[in-house]
C-alpha positions in Angstrom: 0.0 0.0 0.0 1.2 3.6 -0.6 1.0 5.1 2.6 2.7 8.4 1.4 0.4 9.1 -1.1 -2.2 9.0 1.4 0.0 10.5 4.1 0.5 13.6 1.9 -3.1 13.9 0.9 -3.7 13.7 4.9 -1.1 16.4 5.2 -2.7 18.9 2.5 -5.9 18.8 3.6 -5.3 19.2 7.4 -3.8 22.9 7.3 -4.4 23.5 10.9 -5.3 21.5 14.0 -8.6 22.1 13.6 -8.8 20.3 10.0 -6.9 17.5 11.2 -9.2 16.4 14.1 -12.0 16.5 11.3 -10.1 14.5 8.9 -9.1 12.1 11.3 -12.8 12.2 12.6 -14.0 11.1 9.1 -11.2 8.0 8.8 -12.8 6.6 12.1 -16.1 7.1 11.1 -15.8 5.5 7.2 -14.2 2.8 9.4 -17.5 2.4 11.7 -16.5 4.5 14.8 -19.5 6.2 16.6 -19.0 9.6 18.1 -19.5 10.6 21.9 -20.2 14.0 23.3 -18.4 14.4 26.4 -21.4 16.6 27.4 -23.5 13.6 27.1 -24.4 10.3 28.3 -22.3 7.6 27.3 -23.9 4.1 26.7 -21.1 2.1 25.8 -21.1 -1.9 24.1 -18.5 -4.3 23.8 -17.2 -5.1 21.0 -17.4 -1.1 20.4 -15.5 1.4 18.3 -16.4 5.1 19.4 -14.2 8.8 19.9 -15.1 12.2 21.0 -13.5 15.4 20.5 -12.8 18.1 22.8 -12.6 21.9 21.1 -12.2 21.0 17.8 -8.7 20.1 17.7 -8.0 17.5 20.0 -9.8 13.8 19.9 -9.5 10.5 21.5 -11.1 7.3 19.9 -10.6 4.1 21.4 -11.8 0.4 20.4 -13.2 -2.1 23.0 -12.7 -5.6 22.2 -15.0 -7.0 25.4 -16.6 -6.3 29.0 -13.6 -7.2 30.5 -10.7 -5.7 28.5 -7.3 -6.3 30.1 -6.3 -2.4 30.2 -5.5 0.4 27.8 -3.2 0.2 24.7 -2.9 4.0 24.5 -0.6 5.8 21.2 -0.2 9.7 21.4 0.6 12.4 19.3 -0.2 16.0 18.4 -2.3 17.6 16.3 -0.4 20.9 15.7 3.0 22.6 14.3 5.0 25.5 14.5 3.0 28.5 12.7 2.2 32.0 12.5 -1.2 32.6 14.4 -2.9 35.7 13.0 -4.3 38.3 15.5 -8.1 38.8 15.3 -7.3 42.9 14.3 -4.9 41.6 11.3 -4.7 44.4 8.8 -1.9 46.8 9.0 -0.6 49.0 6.0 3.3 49.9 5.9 5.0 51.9 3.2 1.8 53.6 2.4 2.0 50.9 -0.3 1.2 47.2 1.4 -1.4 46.1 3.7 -0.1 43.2 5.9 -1.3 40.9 8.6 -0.3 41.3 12.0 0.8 38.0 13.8 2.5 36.1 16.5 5.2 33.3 16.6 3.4 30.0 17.6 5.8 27.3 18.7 9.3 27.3 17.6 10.0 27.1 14.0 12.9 28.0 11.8 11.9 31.4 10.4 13.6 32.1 7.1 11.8 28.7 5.8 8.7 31.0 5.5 9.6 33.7 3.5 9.8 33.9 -0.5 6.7 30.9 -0.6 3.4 31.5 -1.4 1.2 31.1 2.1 -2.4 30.9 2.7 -4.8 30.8 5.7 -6.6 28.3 8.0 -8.4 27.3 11.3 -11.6 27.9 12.6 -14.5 30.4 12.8 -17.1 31.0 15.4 -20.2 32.6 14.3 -24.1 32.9 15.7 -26.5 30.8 14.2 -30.2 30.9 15.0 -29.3 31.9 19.0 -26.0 29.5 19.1 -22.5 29.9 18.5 -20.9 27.3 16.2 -17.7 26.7 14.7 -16.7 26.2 11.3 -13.6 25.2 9.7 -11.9 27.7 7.1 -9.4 27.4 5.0 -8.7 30.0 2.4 -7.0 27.8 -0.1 -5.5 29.8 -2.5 -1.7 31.7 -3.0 -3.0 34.4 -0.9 -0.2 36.0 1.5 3.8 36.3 0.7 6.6 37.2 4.0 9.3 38.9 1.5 13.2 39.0 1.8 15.1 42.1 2.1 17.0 41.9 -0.9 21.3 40.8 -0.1 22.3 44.0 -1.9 20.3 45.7 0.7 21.3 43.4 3.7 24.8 42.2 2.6 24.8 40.0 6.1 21.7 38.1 5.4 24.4 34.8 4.6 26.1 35.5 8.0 23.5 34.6 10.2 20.3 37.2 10.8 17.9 37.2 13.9 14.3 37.6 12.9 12.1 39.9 14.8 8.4 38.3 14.5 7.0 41.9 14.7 9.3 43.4 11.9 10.2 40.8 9.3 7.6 38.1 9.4 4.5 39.8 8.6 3.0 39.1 5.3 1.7 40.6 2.2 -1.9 40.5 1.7 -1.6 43.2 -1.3 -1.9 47.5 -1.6 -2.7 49.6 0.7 -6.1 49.7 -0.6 -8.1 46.9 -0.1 -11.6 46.6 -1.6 -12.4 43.3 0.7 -11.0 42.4 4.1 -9.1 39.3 5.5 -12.2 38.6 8.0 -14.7 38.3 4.3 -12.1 36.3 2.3 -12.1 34.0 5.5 -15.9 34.6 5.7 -16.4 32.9 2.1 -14.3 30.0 3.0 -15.8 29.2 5.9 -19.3 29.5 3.9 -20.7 32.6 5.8 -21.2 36.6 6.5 -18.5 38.2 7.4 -21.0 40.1 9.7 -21.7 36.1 11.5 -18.3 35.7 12.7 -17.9 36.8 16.2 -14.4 35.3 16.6 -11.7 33.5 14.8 -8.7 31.5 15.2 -6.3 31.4 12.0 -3.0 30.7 11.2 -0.7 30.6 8.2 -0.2 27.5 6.3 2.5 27.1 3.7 1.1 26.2 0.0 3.6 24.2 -1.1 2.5 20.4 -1.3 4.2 17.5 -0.5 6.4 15.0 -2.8 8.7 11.7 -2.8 11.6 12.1 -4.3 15.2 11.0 -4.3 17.1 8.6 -6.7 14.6 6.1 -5.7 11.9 7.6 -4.1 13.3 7.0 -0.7 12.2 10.3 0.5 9.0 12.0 1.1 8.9 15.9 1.5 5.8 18.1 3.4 4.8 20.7 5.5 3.7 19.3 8.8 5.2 16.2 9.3 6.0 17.1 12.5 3.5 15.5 13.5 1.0 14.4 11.2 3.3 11.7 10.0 2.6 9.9 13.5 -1.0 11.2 13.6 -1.4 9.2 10.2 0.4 6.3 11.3 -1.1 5.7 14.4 -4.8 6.1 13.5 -4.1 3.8 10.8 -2.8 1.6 13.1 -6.1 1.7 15.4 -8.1 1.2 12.2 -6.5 -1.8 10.8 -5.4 -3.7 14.0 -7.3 -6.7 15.1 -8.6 -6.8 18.5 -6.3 -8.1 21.4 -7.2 -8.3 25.2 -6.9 -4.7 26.2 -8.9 -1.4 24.6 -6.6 0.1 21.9 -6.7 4.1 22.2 -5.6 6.6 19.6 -5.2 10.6 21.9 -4.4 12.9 19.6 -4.0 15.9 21.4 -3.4 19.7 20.6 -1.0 22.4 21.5 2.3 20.1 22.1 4.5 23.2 20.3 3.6 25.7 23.0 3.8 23.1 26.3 0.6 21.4 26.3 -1.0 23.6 29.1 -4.6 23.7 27.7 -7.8 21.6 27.8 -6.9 20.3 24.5 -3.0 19.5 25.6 -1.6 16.5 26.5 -1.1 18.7 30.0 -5.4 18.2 30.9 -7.7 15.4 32.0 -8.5 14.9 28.6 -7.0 11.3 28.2 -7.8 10.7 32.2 -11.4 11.7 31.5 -12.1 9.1 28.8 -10.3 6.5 30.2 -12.4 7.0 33.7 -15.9 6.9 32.0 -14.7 3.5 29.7 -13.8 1.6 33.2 -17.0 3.0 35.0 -19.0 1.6 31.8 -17.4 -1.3 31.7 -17.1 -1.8 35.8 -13.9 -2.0 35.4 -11.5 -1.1 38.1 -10.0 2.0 37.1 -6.6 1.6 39.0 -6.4 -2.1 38.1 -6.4 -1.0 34.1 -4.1 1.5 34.6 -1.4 -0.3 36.2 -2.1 -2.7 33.0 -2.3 0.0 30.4 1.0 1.2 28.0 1.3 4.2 26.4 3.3 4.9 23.1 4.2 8.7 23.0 4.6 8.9 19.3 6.2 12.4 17.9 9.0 12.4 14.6 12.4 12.5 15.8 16.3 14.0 14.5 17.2 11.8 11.8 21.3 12.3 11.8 22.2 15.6 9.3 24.0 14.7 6.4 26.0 18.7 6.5 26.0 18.6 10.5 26.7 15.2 11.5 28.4 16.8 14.3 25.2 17.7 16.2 24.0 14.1 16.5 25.2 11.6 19.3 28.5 10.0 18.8 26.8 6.5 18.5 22.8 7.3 18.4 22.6 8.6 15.0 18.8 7.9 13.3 19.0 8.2 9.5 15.5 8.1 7.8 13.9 4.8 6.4 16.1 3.4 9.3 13.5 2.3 11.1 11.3 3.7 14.3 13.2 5.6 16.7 13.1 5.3 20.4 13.9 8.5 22.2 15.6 8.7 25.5 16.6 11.3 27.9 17.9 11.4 31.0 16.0 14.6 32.6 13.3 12.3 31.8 12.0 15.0 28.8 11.1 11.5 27.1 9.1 9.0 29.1 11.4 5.8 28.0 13.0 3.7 30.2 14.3 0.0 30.4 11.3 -1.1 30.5 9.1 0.3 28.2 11.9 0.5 25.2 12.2 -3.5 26.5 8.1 -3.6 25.4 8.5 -1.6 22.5 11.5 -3.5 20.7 9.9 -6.9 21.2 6.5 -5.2 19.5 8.8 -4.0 16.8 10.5 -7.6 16.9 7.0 -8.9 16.7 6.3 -6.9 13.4 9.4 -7.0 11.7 9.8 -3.5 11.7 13.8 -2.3 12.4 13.7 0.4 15.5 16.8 3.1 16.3 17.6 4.6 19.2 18.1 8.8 19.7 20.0 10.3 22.3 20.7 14.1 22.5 24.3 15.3 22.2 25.1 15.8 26.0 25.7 19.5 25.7 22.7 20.0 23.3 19.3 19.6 25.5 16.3 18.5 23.0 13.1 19.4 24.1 10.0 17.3 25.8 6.9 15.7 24.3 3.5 14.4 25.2 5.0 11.5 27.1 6.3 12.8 30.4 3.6 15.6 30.3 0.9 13.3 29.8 2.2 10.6 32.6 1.3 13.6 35.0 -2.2 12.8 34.6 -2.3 9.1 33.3 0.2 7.3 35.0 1.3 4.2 33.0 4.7 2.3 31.2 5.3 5.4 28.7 7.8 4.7 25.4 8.8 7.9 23.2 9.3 7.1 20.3 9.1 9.1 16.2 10.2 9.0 12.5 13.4 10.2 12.1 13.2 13.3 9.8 15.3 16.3 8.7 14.7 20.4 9.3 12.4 19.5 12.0 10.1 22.7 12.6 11.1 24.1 9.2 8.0 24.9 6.9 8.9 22.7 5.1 10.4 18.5 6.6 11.8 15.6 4.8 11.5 12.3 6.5 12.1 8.9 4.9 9.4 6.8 2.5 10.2 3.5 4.0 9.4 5.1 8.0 5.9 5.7 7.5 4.7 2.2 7.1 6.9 1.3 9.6 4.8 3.0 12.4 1.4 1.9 10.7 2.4 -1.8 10.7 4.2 -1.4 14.3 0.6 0.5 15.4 -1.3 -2.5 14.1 1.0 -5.0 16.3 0.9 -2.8 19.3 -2.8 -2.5 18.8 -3.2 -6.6 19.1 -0.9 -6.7 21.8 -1.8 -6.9 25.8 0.3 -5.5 28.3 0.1 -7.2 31.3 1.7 -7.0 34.6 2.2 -10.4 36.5 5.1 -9.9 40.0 8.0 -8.4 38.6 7.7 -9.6 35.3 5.3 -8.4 32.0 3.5 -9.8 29.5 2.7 -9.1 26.0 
């Protein structure tokens, strides 16, 4: 199967958080998963297949095999990625020539890998409807914005290293200074209503340029967004193709993981606790029991070794794409993995025949965190961090390997069947 092709397709359209919950809502739903509302009453069946979403950009979905599942077979990742959110009072003219859009830095990307490209807009609406307020995706989808260079005969340092101010050099073009329609009715007509319905919005940039494979033999596949929507893909696919196993498989995606997770959408709420809870009250299934028989995957795409910089990776853990899966450790415990549950993961890998790598940060070069650790705070199980090893992480623009993304989909599948089981001092899959 060509997962890249339909990784890619994934990946174009899901410009923001918000459109890849709802894409990933309609996979589990062709695939016979019935929606919750975590307002509502939950009447829950075993076998059962079910999710629920929480603000539009996060979403759990979890498959119950029978009454008395085992535990939880739980893979996490993120929803989001490095951006440019654009402030609800966007216009702003400069020169007496241009009107821009005012914006703020969201997570931590590499800056110069947005300018000179054609970018668009995306995210959500909300607008009143009949006495309610309702959100609706939007997505502008057309070469509408532009974040110019200054020109190297103007800045003859621009080779030697340049800081970017946010508030200076990142704002884009929209076009002149006069303007016959304004960025709240373009994103009015996308989202299908009055620019006088919306009451608030939450938009971001989102880099046109699509995906491709490539290389001498395809062996690389090129996108926006990969970080993370290459796990997001792989692990749903996982939960949708697995056979059932002892324990309930879950799929959390969660939102917000660039900016620390602290939200009711992030990997830092109740969110995952809160599902988790009602399925072992439905099921009368004691909660503390499952948990201590539950294992989390924390699945977000890793540094594959540079093939210019080799110097920054680890002197002996050095990922290269189509490598395999990569288990991430740490020892100030930013990644969950420890003996234990990279022991689990490898023989699940083992299990699959899919290879696995290990990534270390250089010891005078601190990485940053992930959902695991953050979400073990809240759901405290066995945790393994693993990704895809990819290049230009946080750029606008990634390159991970064609063989990896399979990888995770088949190793999802085998996790998914699998039963984690602790018996004494020993485990069993």
């Amino acid at each position: 199967m060509d997962y890249n092709r339909q990784l890619l397709d994934f990946i174009k359209h899901s410009p923001s958080a918000y459109h890849a919950v709802d894409n990933v809502k309609k996979a589990l739903e062709s695939a016979g998963f019935e929606r919750l509302e975590e307002s509502g009453a939950w009447t829950l069946k075993a076998p059962g297949r079910y999710y629920v979403e929480r603000n539009g950009s996060a979403i759990i979905a979890f498959r119950v095999p029978r009454e008395d599942y085992n535990g939880f077979m739980i893979m996490a990742a993120h929803s989001d990625s490095p951006t440019f959110r654009i402030k609800e009072k966007p216009e702003t003219v400069s020169a007496g020539a241009y009107t821009r859009l005012n914006i703020e830095k969201y997570g931590w990307m590499i800056c110069s890998t947005w300018l000179d490209r054609p970018l668009s807009a995306a995210g959500r609406v909300m607008v009143e409807e009949n006495g309610r307020i309702i959100s609706r995706l939007a997505d502008v989808d057309r070469d509408l914005l532009m974040i110019p260079s200054v020109a190297i005969h103007m800045d003859r340092t621009v080779n030697d290293g340049k800081k970017f101010d946010a508030n200076v050099d990142m704002l884009p073009i929209m076009g002149g200074a006069e303007q016959n329609r304004s960025f709240a009715a373009i994103v009015a007509d996308s989202a299908g209503v009055t620019e006088d319905s919306i009451i608030a919005m939450d938009m971001q940039l989102y880099p046109r340029t699509e995906g491709a494979v490539w290389g001498a033999e395809n062996e690389y596949v090129s996108s926006p967004r990969l970080d993370d929507l290459q796990c997001v893909f792989g692990c749903m696919n996982g939960l949708i193709n697995a056979n059932d196993g002892d324990s309930a498989g879950v799929l959390a995606v969660f939102d917000n993981e660039e900016v620390g997770s602290g939200t009711l959408q992030g990997a830092d709420s109740t969110f995952l606790w809160d599902v988790l809870a009602r399925c072992c009250r439905a099921f009368g299934v004691e909660t503390e029991r499952a948990m201590a028989n539950s294992f989390m995957v924390s699945a977000d795409n890793a540094h594959a070794v540079h093939p210019n910089h080799p110097e920054y990776a680890d002197r002996n853990d050095r990922p290269l794409m189509n490598g395999g899966i990569v288990i991430k450790y740490n020892a100030a415990r930013k990644y969950a993995t420890d003996s234990l549950s990279a022991a689990v993961f490898m023989k699940i890998c083992d299990r699959a025949g899919v290879p696995y790598q290990r990534f270390t940060n250089r010891a005078d070069l601190p990485g940053g965190s992930t959902l695991g650790n953050i979400s073990s705070a809240h759901v405290s199980v066995s945790t393994v961090d693993i990704g895809l090893p990819q290049l230009a992480m946080h750029s606008a623009y990634e390159t991970a390997g064609a063989k990896d993304t399979a990888y995770l989909v088949k190793a999802a599948e085998e996790f998914y069947a699998c039963s984690f089981r602790r018996d004494g001092d020993s485990v069993l899959l």
